[in-house]
N, C-alpha and C positions, 0 to 999 in steps of 0.2 A: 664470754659466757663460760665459766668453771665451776668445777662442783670436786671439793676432797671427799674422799670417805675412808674412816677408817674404824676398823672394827676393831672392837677393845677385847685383849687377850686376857683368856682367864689364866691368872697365878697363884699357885697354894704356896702357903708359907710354909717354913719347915717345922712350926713349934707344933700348929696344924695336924700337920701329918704325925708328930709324936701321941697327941692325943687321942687321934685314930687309933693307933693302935694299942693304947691303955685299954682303951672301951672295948677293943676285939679281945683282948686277955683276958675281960672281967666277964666276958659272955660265957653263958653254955657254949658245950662244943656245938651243937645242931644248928644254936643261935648264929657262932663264930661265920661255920660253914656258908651258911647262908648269908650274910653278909659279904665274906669275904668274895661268893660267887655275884652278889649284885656287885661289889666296887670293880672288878676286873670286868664286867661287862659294859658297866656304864661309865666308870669312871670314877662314879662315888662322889661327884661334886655339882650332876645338874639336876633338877628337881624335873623331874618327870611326869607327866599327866595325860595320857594316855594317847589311842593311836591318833583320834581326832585335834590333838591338841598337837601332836607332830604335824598334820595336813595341814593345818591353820598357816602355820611357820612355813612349809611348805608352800603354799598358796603364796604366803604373804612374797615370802623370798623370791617366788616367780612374777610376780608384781614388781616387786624393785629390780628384778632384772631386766623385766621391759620397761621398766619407765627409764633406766639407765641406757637400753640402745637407743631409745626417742628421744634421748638426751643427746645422746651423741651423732645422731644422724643432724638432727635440727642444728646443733653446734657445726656440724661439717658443713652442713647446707650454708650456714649462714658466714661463714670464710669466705666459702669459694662466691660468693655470689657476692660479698664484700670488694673480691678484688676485683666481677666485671663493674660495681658501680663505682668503683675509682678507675677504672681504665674507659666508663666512659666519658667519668667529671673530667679528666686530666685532656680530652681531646673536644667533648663539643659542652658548647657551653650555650646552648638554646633551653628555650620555655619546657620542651618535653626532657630536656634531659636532667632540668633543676625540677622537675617533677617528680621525676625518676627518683633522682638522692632523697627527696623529701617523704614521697612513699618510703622508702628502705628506712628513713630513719624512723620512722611509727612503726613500719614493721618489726626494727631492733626493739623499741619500747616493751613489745607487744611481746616478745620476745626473751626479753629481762620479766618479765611479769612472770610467764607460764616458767621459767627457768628457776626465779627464784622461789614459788611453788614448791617444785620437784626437789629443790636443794633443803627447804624446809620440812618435806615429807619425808626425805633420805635421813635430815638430823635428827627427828621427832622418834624415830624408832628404831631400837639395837635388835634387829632379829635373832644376833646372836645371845643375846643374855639367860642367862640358864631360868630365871624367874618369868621368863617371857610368858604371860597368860592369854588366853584362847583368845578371850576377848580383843586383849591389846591386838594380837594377832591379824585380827580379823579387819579391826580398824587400819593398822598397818597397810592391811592389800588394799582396802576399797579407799585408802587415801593414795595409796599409789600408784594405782590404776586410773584416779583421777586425773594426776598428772600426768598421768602417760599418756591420755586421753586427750590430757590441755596440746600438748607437747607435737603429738600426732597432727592435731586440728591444725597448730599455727604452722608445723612443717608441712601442709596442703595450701595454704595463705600464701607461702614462703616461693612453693614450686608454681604455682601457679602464674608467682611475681616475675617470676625468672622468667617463664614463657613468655611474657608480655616484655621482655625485652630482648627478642631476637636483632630486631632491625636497628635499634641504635648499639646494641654492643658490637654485630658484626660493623658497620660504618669507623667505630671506633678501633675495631680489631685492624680493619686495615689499612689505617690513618697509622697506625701504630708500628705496623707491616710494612709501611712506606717510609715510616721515621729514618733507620739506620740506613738505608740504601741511599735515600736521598740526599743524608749529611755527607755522605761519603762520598757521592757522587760530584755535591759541591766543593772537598775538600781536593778530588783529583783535577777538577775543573782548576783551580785554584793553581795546581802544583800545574799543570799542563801551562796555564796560562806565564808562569814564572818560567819554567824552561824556556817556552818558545820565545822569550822579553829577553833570556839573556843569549842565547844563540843573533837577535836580530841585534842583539849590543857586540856581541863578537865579529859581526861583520862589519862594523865602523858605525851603524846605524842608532843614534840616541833615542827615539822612541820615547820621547820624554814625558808628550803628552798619554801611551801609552801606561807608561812606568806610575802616574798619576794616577790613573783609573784604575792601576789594580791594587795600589798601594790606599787606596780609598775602600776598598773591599776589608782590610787589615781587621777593621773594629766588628763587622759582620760576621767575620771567622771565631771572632772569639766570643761574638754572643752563639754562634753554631756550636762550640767547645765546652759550654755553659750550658749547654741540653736543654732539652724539654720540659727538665723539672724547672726550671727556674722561667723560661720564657714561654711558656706551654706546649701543646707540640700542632697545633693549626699554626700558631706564629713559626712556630722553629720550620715545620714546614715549608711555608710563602719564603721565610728568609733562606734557602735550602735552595728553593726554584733561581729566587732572585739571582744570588749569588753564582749558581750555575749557569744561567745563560750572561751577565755579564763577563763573567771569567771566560765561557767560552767566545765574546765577542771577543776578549782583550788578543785571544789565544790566536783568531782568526785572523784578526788585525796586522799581529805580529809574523802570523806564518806569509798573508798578503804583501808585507813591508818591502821586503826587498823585490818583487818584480812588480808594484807600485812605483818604486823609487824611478827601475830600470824606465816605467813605461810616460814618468815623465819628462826624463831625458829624451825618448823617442818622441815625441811631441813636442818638446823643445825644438827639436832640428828639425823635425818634419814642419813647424808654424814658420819657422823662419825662413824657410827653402821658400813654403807657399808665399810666404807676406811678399818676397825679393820678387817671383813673380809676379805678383799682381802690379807690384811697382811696374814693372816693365808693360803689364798690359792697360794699367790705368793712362799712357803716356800714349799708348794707340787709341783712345777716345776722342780727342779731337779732331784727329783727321777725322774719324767717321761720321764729328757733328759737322766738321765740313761741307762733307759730302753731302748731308741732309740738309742741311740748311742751303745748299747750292743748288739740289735736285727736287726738293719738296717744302711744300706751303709749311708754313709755321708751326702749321696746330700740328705737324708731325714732328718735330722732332722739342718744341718749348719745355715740354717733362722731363728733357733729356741735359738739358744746360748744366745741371749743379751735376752730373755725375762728375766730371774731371777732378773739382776741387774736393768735390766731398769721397772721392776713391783714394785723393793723395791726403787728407784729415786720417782717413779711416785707419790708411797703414802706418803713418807716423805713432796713431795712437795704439796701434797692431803693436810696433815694434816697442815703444813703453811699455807694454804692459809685457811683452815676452822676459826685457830688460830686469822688471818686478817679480816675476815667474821664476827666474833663471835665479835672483837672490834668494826667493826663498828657499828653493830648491837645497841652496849651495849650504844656507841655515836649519834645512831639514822640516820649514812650515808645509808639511805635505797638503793641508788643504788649503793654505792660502795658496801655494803654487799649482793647485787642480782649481781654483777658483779663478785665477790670473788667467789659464791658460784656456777656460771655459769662454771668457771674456774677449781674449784671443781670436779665436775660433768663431762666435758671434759678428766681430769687426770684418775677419777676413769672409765670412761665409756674405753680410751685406754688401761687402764691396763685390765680390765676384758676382755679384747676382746685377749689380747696377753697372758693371762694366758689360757682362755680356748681355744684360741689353740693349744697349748701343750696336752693336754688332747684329745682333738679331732683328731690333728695326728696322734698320738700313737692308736686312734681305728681303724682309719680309716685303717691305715697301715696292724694294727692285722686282718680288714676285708680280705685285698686284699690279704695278702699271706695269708691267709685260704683259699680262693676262689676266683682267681681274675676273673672264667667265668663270675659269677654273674655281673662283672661289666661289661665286653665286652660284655655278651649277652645284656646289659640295652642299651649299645652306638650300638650296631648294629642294635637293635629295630625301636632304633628313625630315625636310617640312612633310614632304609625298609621302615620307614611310610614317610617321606620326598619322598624317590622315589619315591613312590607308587602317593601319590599325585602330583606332576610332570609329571609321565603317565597318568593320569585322563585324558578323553578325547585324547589323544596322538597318533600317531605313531610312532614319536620321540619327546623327549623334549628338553624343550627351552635349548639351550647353556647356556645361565645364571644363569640355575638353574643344569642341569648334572654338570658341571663344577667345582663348589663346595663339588657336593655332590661326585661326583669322589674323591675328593682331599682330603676328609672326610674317604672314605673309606681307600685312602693309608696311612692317618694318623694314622689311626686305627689298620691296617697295623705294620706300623712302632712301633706302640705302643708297640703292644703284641709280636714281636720281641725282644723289649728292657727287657721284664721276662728273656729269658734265659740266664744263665752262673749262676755264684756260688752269687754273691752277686747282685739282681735284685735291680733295683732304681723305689723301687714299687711309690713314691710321682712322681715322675716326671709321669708312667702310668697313677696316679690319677687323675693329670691337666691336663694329654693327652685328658684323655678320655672327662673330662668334657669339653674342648675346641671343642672337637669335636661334642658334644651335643650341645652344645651352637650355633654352626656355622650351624648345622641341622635346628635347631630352626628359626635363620634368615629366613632359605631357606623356609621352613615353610610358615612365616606371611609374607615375598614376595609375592608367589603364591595366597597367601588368599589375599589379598589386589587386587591383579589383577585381581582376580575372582570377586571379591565383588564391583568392577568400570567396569566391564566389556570388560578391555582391551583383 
């Protein structure tokens, strides 16, 4: 929205002025005088019409002065408020904000309307011209004052539009505010991640599937370099974050790499130390099923048969897989070799658990036929302290809770029953008993739960 104005300059010819001055020669002197006193005061070239006819001009010219500031405020206004509704198209792109552009642009309409008005009220009349008449004059103001008036109205349209867009321009102000820091942030990301990729190559370390993942970022950097005008800035954004936290994994990875490496060699020889022992203890299982199978009924030690061969399965496949470990290691597959050695650790952690139970049956056995009160008296304990609390506060206790513990006792029962005759199936009293403990114990943290809620 522009508006020229240019006031047209009056110029006397020179043949002009010669014939002035013929006519001043051919005058009376009185005549001459007086003449010569009106051209040096006025000029001798505007046609004058008296004081009222100068306030007209006056008037009017104070008209086109203010329609020229409402010119120009409305023109200012409508810049600056130009660039929040491109700074907010350029960042969000929802229903209110294509709202937003579509208002502004009827406002511009609206805009060009009352504009091109004032531009045709500005050309319509020369206040300067010396012929200028009252009349003209007067039409002059009250058409320019009209415009001023249009001008004024739609710069109120204009501020009011602006108010109504605090909340999506600041959102975009600071989408905007995050733009430059965040590119930057990915592009140090970026650079950090490539140092620490060549310091772990300096150490002997290929890192290759490392060197992959950041060389995969490459095309992401250059749509980052390619800015927000081309990719918007919500997108350049997300790609910004993205970019940033994988570089900063590649970056982690890399600075991890070497006491990863170190800590699978330490696992190496530490699974191999353990597998060679369990060899040596899987080889003392037999004797122990010996002994069981010498000292006690069947049903105590039959679960126990397959440990031997399946301890010596376990480390043969222990020691394969360490064998697969240790190649990849030596070719740098860091998580096939964390994989191999997980599997490792699995083999040895089952075997150790089925060798030392061999050993622990065989005590436990030796306990119970030495003494098997010691164990009924530990399962009758827990039974009396389960009632006991059940009765707390009681005349009779809840069904829920006697009811178990009833069934508890005939377990119990039933248990110490199974001791007599010639060959006792003391393993089976064993799990009696601790089932019965265990089923106490429920009954137990029931009660307490219901005490501690208040039911």
């Amino acid at each position: 929205m522009t508006a020229t104005h240019a006031r047209p300059q009056a110029k006397a010819s020179g043949g002009s002025a010669v014939k002035d001055v013929l006519v001043l020669m051919l005058l009376p002197v009185p005549l001459i005088t007086a003449s010569l006193s009106a051209a040096f005061a006025g000029g001798g070239t505007r046609r004058w019409f008296g004081g009222r006819g100068e306030s007209q001009r006056a008037d009017a010219q104070a008209a086109k002065d203010d329609a020229a500031a409402a010119f120009y405020e409305l023109d200012t206004a409508q810049r600056d408020l130009k660039i929040s509704i491109e700074t907010i198209t350029a960042v969000d792109h929802s229903p209110r904000a294509r709202k937003a552009a579509e208002d502004f642009a009827a406002l511009g309409r609206r805009i060009d309307e009352v504009s091109h008005t004032y531009i045709t009220a500005v050309d319509a009349h020369d206040l300067d011209r010396d012929d200028l008449e009252p009349s003209a004059a007067a039409g002059a103001r009250t058409q320019l004052t009209r415009a001023k008036d249009d001008l004024v109205r739609v710069k109120g349209e204009l501020d009011r539009f602006a108010q109504g867009l605090g909340t999506l321009l600041g959102s975009a102000e600071t989408q905007l505010a995050r733009l430059a820091p965040a590119v930057e942030r990915a592009r140090q990301a970026l650079l950090g991640a490539s140092n620490a990729l060549d310091a772990v190559r300096a150490s002997g370390l290929r890192a290759d599937d490392l060197a992959a993942r950041l060389a995969a970022l490459a095309p992401e950097l250059t749509k980052l370099n390619q800015g927000a005008g081309r990719h918007g800035v919500a997108e350049t954004l997300q790609r910004a974050d993205q970019v940033l936290r994988d570089a900063e994994a590649v970056r982690a990875e890399a600075d991890r790499l070497p006491e990863r490496a170190a800590e699978i060699d330490r696992r190496l020889v530490s699974l191999r130390t353990r597998a060679q022992a369990l060899t040596t203890r899987a080889g003392q299982v037999e004797p122990v099923l010996s002994e069981l199978r010498r000292r006690f009924s069947a049903a105590c030690w039959q679960d126990l048969q397959p440990v031997p061969d399946q301890a010596a399965a376990n480390v043969r496949q222990a020691e394969e897989k360490l064998a697969e470990a240790a190649t990849a290691r030596a070719e740098q597959r860091w998580a096939d070799a964390t994989a191999q050695l997980s599997t490792v650790r699995a083999l040895l952690n089952a075997t150790d658990e089925a060798v030392s139970a061999a050993g622990d049956r065989l005590q436990r056995l030796n306990a119970v036929a030495k003494d098997p009160q010691t164990e009924i008296d530990r399962t009758r304990f827990a039974i009396r302290d389960a009632q006991r609390l059940a009765m707390a506060g009681r005349h009779t206790p809840d069904p829920r809770h006697a009811r178990p513990l009833d069934e508890a006792v005939a377990r119990l029962d039933r248990a110490i029953s199974g001791l007599e005759g010639r060959h006792p199936d003391y393993w089976h009293f064993l799990t009696e008993t601790e089932a019965v403990r265990q089923s106490t114990t429920r009954v137990v943290s029931a009660i307490r739960e219901e005490l501690g809620s208040g039911a």
